[in-house]
PLY file of the C-alpha trace (Angstrom):
ply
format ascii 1.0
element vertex 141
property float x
property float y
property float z
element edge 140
property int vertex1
property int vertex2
end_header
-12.43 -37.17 88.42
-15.41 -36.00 90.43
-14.54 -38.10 93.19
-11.25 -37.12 92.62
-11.74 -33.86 93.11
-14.16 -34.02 95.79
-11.17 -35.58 97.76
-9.21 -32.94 97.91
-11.93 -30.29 98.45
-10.34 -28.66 101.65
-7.76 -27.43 99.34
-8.43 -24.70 97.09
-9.32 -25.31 93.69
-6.46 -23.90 92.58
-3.80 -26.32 94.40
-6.27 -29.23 93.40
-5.76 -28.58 89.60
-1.64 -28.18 90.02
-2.23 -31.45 92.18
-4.35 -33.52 89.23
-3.16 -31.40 86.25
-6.13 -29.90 85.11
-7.93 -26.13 84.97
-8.94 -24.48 87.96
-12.37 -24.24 86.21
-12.83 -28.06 85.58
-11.96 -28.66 88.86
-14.64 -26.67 90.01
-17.36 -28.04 88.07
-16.43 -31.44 88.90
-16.87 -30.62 92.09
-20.42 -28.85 91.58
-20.97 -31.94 89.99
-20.46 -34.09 92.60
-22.30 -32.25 95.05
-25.59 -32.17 92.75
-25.10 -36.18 93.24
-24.63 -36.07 97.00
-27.36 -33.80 97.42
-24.82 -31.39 99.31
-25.16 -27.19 99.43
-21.48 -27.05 100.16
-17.89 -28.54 99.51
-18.14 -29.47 103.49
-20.88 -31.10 103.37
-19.77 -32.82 100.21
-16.69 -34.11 101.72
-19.17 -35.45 104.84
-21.59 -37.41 103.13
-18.74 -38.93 100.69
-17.46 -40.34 104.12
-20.79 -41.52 105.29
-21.91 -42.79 101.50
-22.30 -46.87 101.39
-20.30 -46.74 97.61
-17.66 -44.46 98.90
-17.13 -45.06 102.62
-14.08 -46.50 102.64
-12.11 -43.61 100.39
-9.61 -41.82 102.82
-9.74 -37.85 102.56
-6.64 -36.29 103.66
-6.81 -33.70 106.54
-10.51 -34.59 107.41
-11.50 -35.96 111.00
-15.25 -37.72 110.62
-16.84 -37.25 114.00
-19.82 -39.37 113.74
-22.52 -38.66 116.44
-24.32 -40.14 119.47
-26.84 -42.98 118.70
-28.98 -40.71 121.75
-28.55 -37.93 119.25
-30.51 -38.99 116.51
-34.43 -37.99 116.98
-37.66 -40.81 115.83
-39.79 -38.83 113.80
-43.09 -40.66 113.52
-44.85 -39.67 109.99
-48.71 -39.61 109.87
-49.57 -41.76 107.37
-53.10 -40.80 105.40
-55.33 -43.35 104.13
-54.95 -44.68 100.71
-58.35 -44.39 98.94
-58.81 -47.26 96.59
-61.35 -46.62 94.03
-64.61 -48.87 93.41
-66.57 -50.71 90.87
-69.93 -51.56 91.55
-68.67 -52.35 95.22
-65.69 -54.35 93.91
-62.40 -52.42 95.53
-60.08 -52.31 92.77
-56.12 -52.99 93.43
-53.51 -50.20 93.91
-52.81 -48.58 90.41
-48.65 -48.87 90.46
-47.74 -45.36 88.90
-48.51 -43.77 85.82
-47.50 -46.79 83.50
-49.87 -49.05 85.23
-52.42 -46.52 85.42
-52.05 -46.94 81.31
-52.31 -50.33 81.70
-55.39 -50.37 83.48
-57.18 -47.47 80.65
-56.02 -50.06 78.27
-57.38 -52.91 79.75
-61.03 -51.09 80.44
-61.23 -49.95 76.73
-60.49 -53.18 75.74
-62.84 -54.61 77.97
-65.37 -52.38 76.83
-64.85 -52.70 73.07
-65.64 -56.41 73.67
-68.61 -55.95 75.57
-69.88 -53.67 72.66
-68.96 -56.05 70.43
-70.65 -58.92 71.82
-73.63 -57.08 72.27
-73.72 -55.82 68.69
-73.25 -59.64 67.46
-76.18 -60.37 70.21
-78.59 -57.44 68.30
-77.92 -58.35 64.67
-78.84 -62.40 65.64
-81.77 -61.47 67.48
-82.85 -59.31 64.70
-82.05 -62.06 61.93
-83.91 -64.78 64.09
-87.17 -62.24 64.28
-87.06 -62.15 60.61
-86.79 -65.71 59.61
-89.74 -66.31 61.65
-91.97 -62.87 60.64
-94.09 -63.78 57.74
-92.83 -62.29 54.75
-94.20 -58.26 54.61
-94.13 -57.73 57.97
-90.11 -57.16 58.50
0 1
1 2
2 3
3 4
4 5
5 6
6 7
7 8
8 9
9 10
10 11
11 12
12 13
13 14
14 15
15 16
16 17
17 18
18 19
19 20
20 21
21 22
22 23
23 24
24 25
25 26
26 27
27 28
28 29
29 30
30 31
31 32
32 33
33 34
34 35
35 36
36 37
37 38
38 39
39 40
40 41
41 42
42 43
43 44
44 45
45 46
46 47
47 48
48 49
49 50
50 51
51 52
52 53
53 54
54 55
55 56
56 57
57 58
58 59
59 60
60 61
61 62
62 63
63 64
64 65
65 66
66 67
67 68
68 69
69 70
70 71
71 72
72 73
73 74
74 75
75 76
76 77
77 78
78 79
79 80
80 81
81 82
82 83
83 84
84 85
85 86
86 87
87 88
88 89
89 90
90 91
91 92
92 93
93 94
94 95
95 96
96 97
97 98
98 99
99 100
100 101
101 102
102 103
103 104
104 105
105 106
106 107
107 108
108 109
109 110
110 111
111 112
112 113
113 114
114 115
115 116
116 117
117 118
118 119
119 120
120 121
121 122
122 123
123 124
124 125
125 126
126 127
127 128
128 129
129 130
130 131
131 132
132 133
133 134
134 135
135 136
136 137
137 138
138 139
139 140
């Protein structure tokens, strides 16, 4: 219905509802609606990128001309791109962290890590310290 709507948007909303049966009111929010998907500030501009869209560019809208302009027309912005600083661990660089999940991820991954390591070196203490006292002579541990 949006698209429906969005159609006939030269028209008033008025004459749209008598046309599709339906409130003046719904007709207008249907057509809010589709604009807040377009990304349009006006029923104009609505109607133009619905033209232009890849889904919708072969829909026909009565009464409306599309004047497409010059390739010469349309301006190359060049974007300055800033560097990308990758963080480091003990001069290893580490890969790109991809968002917030893999950011999550990687805070997993170190704790883990890092649980192990202090697990290991817990099991490492506790043999070294059973070793020393199998070999003390009994009294002195």
């Amino acid at each position: 219905m949006q698209l429906e709507c969005l159609r006939h948007a030269a028209s008033t909303d008025k004459e749209i509802a008598r046309r599709l049966s339906i409130a003046p009111e719904t007709v207008s929010s249907h057509i809010r609606a589709a604009m807040r998907r377009l990304g349009a500030s006006n029923r104009r501009e609505a109607m133009g990128l619905l033209t232009v869209h890849p889904l919708y560019g072969s829909i026909e809208i009565p009464n409306v001309q599309i004047v497409m302009p010059a390739a010469e027309a349309f301006e190359v912005i060049s974007v300055p791109t800033t560097p990308t600083i990758r963080p480091t661990i003990l001069g290893w660089r580490l890969p790109p962290l991809p968002g917030p999940v893999g950011r999550l991820y990687w805070m997993f991954g170190v704790f883990v890590g890092l649980a192990g390591l202090t697990i290991i070196g817990l099991s490492l203490l506790l043999l070294a310290t059973q070793l020393i006292s199998r070999q003390a002579p009994p009294g002195i541990l």
